[in-house]
Every structure is written in structure tokens, then in C-alpha cells.
Phi, psi and omega in degrees: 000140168300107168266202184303164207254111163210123168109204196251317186281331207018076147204007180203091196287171177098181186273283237265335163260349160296281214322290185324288154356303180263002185252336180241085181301346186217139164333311217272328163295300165310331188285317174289305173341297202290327187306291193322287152330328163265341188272331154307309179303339177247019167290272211334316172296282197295349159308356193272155141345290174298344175294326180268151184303284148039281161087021197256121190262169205263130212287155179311323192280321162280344165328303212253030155295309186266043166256291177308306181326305180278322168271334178263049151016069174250296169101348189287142205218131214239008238176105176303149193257351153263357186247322176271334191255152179269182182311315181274013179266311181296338156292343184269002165284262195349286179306358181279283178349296191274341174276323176291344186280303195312333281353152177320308178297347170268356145263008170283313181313299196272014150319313190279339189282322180293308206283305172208031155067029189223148171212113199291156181273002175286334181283309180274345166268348169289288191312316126085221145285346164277314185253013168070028173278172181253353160191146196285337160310349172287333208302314193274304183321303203294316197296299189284004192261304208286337201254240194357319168286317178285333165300319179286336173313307176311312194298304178309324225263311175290308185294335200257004169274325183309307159306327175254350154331301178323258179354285180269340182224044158053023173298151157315165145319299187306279194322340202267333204249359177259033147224357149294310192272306164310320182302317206280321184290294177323303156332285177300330124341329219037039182281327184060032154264166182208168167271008176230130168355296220260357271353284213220356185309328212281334208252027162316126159112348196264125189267319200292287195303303169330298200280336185282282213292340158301317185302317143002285181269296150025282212282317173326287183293005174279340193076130196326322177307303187297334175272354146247026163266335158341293196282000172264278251230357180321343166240008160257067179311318201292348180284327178271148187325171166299305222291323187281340196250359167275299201301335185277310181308292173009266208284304176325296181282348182276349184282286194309311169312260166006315173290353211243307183319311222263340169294315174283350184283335189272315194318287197302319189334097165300342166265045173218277214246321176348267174315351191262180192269131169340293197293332150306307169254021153254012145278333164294326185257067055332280190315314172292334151285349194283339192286341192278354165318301135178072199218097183269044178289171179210131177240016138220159172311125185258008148289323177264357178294165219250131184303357174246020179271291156350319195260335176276328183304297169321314184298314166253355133351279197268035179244308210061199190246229174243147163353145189041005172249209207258013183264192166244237164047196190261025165089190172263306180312308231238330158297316162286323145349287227249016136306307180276343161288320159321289230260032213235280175316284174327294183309322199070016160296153190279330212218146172286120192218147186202092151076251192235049167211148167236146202254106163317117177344288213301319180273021175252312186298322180299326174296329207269314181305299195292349176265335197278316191279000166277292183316318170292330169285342168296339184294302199279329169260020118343284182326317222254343176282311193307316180295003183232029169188159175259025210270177198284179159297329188285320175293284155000258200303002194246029190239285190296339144302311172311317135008285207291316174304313217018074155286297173084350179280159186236153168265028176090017189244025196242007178258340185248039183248152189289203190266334184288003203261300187302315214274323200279306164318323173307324193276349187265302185321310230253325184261016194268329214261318179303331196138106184242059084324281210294315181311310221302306175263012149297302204293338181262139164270012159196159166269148209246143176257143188245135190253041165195160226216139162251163180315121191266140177233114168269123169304157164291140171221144188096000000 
């Protein structure tokens, strides 16, 4: 927990926070520390005896599979997650999930806010690099708006599963109301664990289930800033920023593409949308597309689906959802930037421009950097899994963008992958969900400025 403002850092006084201080230098270094740090603390837990249905303990490599799995808010799963793990293993998901949704540092705030109303400023700048806000006086207010909002979403979300658990399938009271309340944290989160074997498949055709948990990741997945600028200014479009109006066009248009792609490659499928009824499925290729947000619930199989189904899914995996929020992948804000930068680049225009603004060099660099360096680590663990399995290239890459996405849907490979496969997938969860800016510069020790500039040359490109 951050504590009270002491020292030059105020988050951590003593010798063991000076210790802390000089080794983790930049907010950005904390944030992976800490991430890293709760998914050992929740290997640890689910390593227990009691964690399993069982009472049998669970080998270290899947521990601390679902453990990373739950905090980098992924869902791929090596272990069912209603039949193996017991009530106290699924709570300790569920509580991974929501400490990886909210990010650590805003419940590291509002620990510290409760506890003595003071917050240091390395405590305010870690948090920060967690939520993307844009000033930092904002920072505790932003902390306590986001843990408020995801609870009443989550509660809405636990009460209307709930009712209709009831209602609609004879669930006990109880059993309606713990899995209402996991589902809805899981949803909202984008995380896509679920407790039923099957995911989200028994309720095809159920618009009340469905339809709560897409919105659910939609809202999750817009990311905070835009929803709560959404909940100011929502009848002043004009008024809104770039960042709320690339994430909202966005996300709009990969949601209708994304229903009409996956509806016409899926209709004839006899194992997917075939047998259903129109409206079924088009309620279905809604859901499959609303799941590549990052959320891996599924309301058809997604082992029989078509390989070119796979392939737009991959596509949009690894688009995600939006900033600062609860998706994964390399955002939607940063797919669109470099769509205007392209289309920037066409025109021969000098300047990048989305609408009565122009995009500044340093956010073209960022974009262009965080998608070439996600293509590559997808691209080098594509390689390195097809060399440690027999499974085809299509599967393969669509197990590692979800990895990478923290997507969590599967085609069904990811229990038969070897243990060197597992351990390598951990590693995809965790830098698909911290960031790969943020790994990038944990790993560097300082930044370096250069106070001179050199005589510029253009290469031939192209």
C-alpha cells in the first residue's frame, strides 16, 4: 500500500522504502513490480490445498497460470475454473480480477486516502502511469470516481444475472447470487472467466444474459477517461476530446464490422450459427464480436469456427479495447491514430489532424512504436510455440494473440500446450496486460536527454 507523504518519495519511510526507491525509479517500474507481486501472492493462495475442490494442491505451473491469468485480466485457463477450483480458489480469482481491473494503484490510493488522507507524491505519480489521467491534481478524485463506478456497474450487472438465474434456469437464491456477482466482476473487468464448463454457450438465444454481459465489456472496455467524460458533457458531442471520440467511432465501427464479418463466415457452420435461428444469430455474432474486446466469454464454440473467422478474431484481439480501462491489446485509440496517420501519409498532408486538432509527432511515435513492438513479441512467440508443438499456425497464433490481447478466448489448446508453452503464455498475460511502454521502460534505468541534434537525412522508404 502507498503510504503517507514522507521523504522526497512519501510512499514508502525507512530504510526498506529508501531500499525500494532506489531500485524501482520510475512510477512505471512500480506498476509492473506491483502487478508482478500480486499474481505471486495469488499463485500462493491458489497453491493451497484449500483452494482446490479436491482438497489436492495444484502443481506451481498452473497456480501460477491462473493466477497471472486473473490478474492480467485474461480468462485463458489451464484448469476449469468451476469444477477444480473451490469456493475459496474462485474467490481468490474473482478478488485477482478486480484488483487487475481497477489497477493496483487506485486501490493502493484509496487504501491510503482512507487510512490517513495524505498521498506522497511518487504514490501520486505511480498512480498516474496506471490510469493514464492527465493531471495529476485530479489523481485521488480519478481514483475514487473509478472504484465507485466499477462497483455500481458490477452490482448492476450481479443483480439483473442474478434475477434471471432465478427466474429463468430454477438457480437456488444463494448459488444466483455468487454467480451473479462473479460473472458481473469478471464481465466488467473483461476478464471471461465463468464457472460453467461451457462458458456463456447453455444461454444462447437468452438476450437477458447475453446481452447484460456484452454490455458489461463494452463499458468496461471504453476505458475511464472516456466514461467519464461521457457522464460530464454527453449532450455536448462537440465538446468532446480527441481521445473520447477516436475511442468511441472506433469501437463502433470494429463492433458492426466485427457482427456482419463473423455473421456471414459463421451462417452455414453447422457447428457455430448454422442451426440457429436468425435472430439467434445475430445475437451471437454480436456477442462474438463484442468478446475480442478483451473478454474471453464465448456463446459458440470457438474450436469449430472457421479459419477465417480466426483470423478477423486475431485481428481484433489484438486491436483491443480502450485506453485506460479494463481491455487489453494495443488500444483502439492507437489503431485509430495510425489509420489517420496513414491516411495523413496519402493526402501528403504535413500534419495529422482528427477534426479541429492536430496529433502531435511524440503521440505518432508512441503509436507507431507500441503496435511494431506488439507485432513482434507476437510474431517471436508465434515462432517459438509452433517450435514446441504440432498444433497448425492458425491455432497457434490465435492462442497468442489472446495471450498477448488478454483476451482469454481459445480454440481449445491451451491445456495441451507443454509446460515450456505455459510458462511462455504467462509472460505474454502479464506484458500483454502491464503494457509494453510500461514493461519496456521498467526494464530501463534511466532516461537518457540528449542536448544535441543531428544533421538530418532522408533514406529512400519503400
Amino acid at each position: 500500500m502507498i503510504g503517507p507523504g514522507r521523504g522526497p518519495g512519501g510512499a514508502f519511510p525507512g530504510r526498506p522504502g529508501s531500499m525500494l526507491r532506489r531500485r524501482l525509479q520510475s512510477p512505471a517500474q512500480m506498476v509492473t513490480a506491483l502487478f508482478a507481486g500480486t499474481s505471486i501472492l495469488a499463485t500462493g493462495l491458489l497453491k493451497l490445498p484449500i483452494a482446490t475442490a479436491s482438497g489436492e494442491s495444484t502443481t506451481w505451473l498452473e497456480a501460477l497460470f491462473t493466477a497471472t491469468s486473473a490478474v492480467c485480466i485474461n480468462g485463458l485457463v489451464v484448469l476449469d475454473t468451476g469444477t477444480h477450483w473451490s469456493v475459496f480458489g474462485q474467490v481468490v480469482i474473482a478478488i485477482g480480477i478486480q484488483i487487475g481491473g481497477l489497477g493496483i494503484m487506485t486501490l493502493a490510493t484509496v487504501l491510503a486516502l482512507a487510512v490517513s488522507g495524505r498521498l506522497g507524491l511518487l504514490g501520486r505519480l505511480v498512480l498516474r502511469e496506471e490510469s493514464k489521467t492527465l493531471s495529476m491534481t485530479d489523481v485521488r478524485r480519478v481514483a475514487r470516481d473509478v472504484v465507485v463506478f466499477s462497483l455500481v456497474c458490477e452490482l448492476i450487472v450481479a443483480v439483473v444475472l442474478t434475477v434471471r438465474l432465478m427466474a429463468g434456469y430454477g438457480e437456488p437464491f444463494g448459488r444466483s447470487v455468487y454467480s451473479g456477482v462473479f460473472h458481473a466482476i469478471s464481465a466488467f473487468n473483461n476478464a471471461g472467466f465463468a464457472l460453467w464448463p461451457d462458458s456463456m454457450m447453455r444461454f444462447s438465444g437468452d438476450p437477458w444474459v447475453t446481452i447484460t454481459v456484452a454490455l458489461a465489456v463494452i463499458v468496461g472496455g471504453l476505458g475511464f477517461p472516456v466514461i467519464f467524460e461521457l457522464l460530464r458533457s454527453w449532450r455536448r458531442p462537440a465538446r468532446w476530446s480527441v481521445l473520447t471520440r477516436l475511442t468511441l467511432w472506433v469501437t463502433a465501427a470494429l463492433l458492426v464490422i466485427g457482427t456482419v464479418v463473423l455473421l456471414i463466415a459463421e451462417r452455414a457452420n453447422p457447428h457455430t450459427l448454422g442451426p440457429m435461428e436468425t435472430p439467434d444469430k445475430l445475437l451471437a455474432a454480436f456477442f462474438a464480436a463484442v468478446m475480442p474486446r478483451t473478454a474471453g466469454f464465448n456463446m459458440i464454440d470457438i474450436s469449430a469456427m472457421r479459419s477465417e473467422s480466426w483470423m478477423f478474431m486475431d485481428i481484433l484481439m489484438f486491436i483491443g479495447g480502450g485506453s485506460a480501462g479494463t481491455s487489453g491489446g494495443i488500444k483502439v485509440t492507437t489503431f485509430g491514430l495510425l489509420a489517420f496517420v496513414l491516411w495523413a501519409e496519402l493526402r501528403g498532408d504535413a500534419q495529422v489532424k482528427l477534426g479541429r486538432r492536430a496529433i502531435p509527432p511524440l503521440v505518432q511515435r508512441q503509436a507507431i512504436a507500441i503496435a511494431l513492438f506488439s507485432a513482434g513479441v507476437v510474431a517471436v512467440s508465434t515462432f517459438l510455440v509452433l517450435s514446441m508443438t504440432h498444433f497448425t499456425l492458425d491455432r497457434v497464433l490465435f492462442e497468442v494473440v489472446s495471450a498477448f490481447g488478454t483476451t482469454g478466448l481459445s480454440t481449445g489448446i491451451t491445456a495441451q500446450l507443454p509446460p515450456a508453452a505455459h510458462v511462455l503464455v504467462v509472460v505474454l498475460m502479464f506484458v500483454g496486460r502491464v503494457g509494453p511502454l510500461t514493461v519496456g521502460s521498467a526494464l530501463a534505468l534511466r532516461e537518457r536527454t540528449r542536448h544535441y541534434k543531428l544533421p538530418e537525412e532522408r533514406p529512400i522508404v519503400g
